[in-house]
C-alpha atoms as one frame of an Amber mdcrd trajectory, in Angstrom:
protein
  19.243  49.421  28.284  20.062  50.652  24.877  23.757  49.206  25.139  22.507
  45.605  26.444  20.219  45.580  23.573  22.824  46.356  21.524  25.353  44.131
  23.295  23.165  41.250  22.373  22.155  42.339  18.917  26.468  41.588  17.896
  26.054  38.502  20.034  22.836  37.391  17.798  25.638  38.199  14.769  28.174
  36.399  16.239  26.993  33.222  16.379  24.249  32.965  14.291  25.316  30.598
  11.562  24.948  30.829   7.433  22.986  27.767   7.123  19.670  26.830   4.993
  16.828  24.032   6.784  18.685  21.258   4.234  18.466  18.810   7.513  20.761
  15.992   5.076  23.260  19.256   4.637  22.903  19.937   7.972  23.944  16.617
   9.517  26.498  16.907   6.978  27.930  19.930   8.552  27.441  18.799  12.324
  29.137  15.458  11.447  32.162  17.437   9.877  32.295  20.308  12.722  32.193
  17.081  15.365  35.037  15.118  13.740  37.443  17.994  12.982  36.864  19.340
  16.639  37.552  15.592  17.944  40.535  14.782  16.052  42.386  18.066  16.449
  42.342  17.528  20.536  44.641  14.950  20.004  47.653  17.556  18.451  47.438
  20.407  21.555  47.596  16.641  24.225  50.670  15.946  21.347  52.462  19.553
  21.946  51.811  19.365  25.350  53.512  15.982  25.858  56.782  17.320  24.800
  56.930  20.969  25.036  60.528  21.801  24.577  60.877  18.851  21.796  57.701
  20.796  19.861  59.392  24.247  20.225  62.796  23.308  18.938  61.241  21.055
  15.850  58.855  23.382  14.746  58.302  26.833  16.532  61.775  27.572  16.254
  62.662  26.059  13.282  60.134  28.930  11.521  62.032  31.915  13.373  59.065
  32.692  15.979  60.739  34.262  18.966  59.930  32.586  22.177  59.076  29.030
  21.326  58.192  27.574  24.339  55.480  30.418  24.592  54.325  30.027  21.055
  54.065  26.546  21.957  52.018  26.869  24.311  49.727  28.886  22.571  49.243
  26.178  19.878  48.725  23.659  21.969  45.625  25.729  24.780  44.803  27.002
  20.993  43.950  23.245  20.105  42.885  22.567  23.366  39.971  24.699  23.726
  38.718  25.226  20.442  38.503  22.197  19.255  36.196  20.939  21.965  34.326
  24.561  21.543  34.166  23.930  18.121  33.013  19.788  18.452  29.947  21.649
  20.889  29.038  24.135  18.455  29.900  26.899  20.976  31.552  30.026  20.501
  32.444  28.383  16.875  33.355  31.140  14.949  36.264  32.452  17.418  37.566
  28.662  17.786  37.817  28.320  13.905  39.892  30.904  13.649  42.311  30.493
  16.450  42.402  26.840  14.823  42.577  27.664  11.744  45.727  30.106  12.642
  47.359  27.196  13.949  47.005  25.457  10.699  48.671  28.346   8.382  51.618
  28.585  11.026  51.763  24.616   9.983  51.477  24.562   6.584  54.217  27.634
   6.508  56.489  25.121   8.673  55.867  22.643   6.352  56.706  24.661   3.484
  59.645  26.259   5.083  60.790  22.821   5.923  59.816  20.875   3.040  59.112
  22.997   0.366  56.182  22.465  -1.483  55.012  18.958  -0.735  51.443  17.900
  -1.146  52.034  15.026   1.267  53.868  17.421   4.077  50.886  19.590   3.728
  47.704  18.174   3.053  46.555  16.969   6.465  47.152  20.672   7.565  45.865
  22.197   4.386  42.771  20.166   4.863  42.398  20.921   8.678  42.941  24.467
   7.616  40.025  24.489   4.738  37.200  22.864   7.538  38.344  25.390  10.190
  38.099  28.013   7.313  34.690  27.361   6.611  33.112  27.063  10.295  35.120
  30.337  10.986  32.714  31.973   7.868  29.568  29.762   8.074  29.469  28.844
  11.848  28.241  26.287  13.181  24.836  25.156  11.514  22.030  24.190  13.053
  22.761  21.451  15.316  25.154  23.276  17.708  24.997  25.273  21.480  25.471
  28.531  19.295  21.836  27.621  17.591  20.409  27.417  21.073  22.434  30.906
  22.129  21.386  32.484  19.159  17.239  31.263  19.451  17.988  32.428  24.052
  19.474  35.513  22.848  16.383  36.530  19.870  14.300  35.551  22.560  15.643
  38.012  25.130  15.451  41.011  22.658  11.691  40.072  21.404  12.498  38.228
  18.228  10.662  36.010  16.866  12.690  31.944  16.571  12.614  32.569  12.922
  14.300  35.740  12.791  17.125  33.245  13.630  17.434  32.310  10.151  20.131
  34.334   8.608  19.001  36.554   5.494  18.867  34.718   1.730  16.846  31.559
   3.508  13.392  31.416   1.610  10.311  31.964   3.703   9.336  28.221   3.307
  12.119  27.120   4.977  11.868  29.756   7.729   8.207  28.420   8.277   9.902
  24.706   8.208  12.293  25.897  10.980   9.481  27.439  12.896   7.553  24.516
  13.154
């Protein structure tokens, strides 16, 4: 029993997000999480397309051994997490893988281009937003919410508990309500 509890407990700290009861900010942040998430599926249905055409023009181009495998892996990489990270579920873990993929870009855009704003700035951006869900998580509109409010529930926590430490007691109340 004590291992379960315990099991859960990193679960609750997984996926509980750094967020404040702003509900403006916090539309903000599920607008942004649901846009970045949509409009990265489109790259890993890209890569997949053309496998051998992506491997040869930019996994191999940056020295990675096995491109085809590496290509793969970007492309499943974009392919579930950015429809885990559009949901809200599992966010932290999808922002990161995502956010990998983005650095691997921006060094193939720097290997191949030097250092161009233009070459890098969609994947510079990409890589800032996947950056921050990967710290913050997913806010408060988002299946990890819900896991995290199941999840306090299971080990006798209270719904406000769900509120991550440095959120005033105000808002907590606001949340509760």
């Amino acid at each position: 029993m004590r291992n379960s509890s315990s099991l859960l407990s990193l679960g609750l700290t997984a996926l509980r997000s750094n967020f404040s009861a702003n509900y403006p900010s916090q539309i903000a942040w599920t607008v942004l999480r649901v846009v970045a998430g949509t409009v990265m599926i489109h790259n890993g249905l890209d890569k997949l397309g053309d496998i051998e055409s992506f491997a040869m023009a930019y996994v191999q181009v940056i020295g990675l051994p096995f491109p085809i495998f590496f290509s793969y892996v970007a492309a499943l990489t974009e392919l579930i997490g950015a429809p885990l990270l559009l949901l809200g579920l599992f966010t932290r873990p999808a922002a990161l893988g995502l956010f990998s993929t983005m650095l691997v870009a921006m060094y193939h855009h720097i290997k191949v281009a030097g250092f161009s704003i233009p070459y890098l700035e969609l994947s510079a951006l990409y890589s800032a937003v996947f950056l921050f869900f990967a710290i913050n998580g997913p806010g408060m509109f988002a299946v990890d919410t819900l896991l995290t409010s199941w999840l306090g529930a299971m080990l006798g926590q209270s719904s406000t508990s769900d509120m991550p430490v440095g959120v005033e007691t105000s808002e907590r109340e606001l949340v509760a309500k």
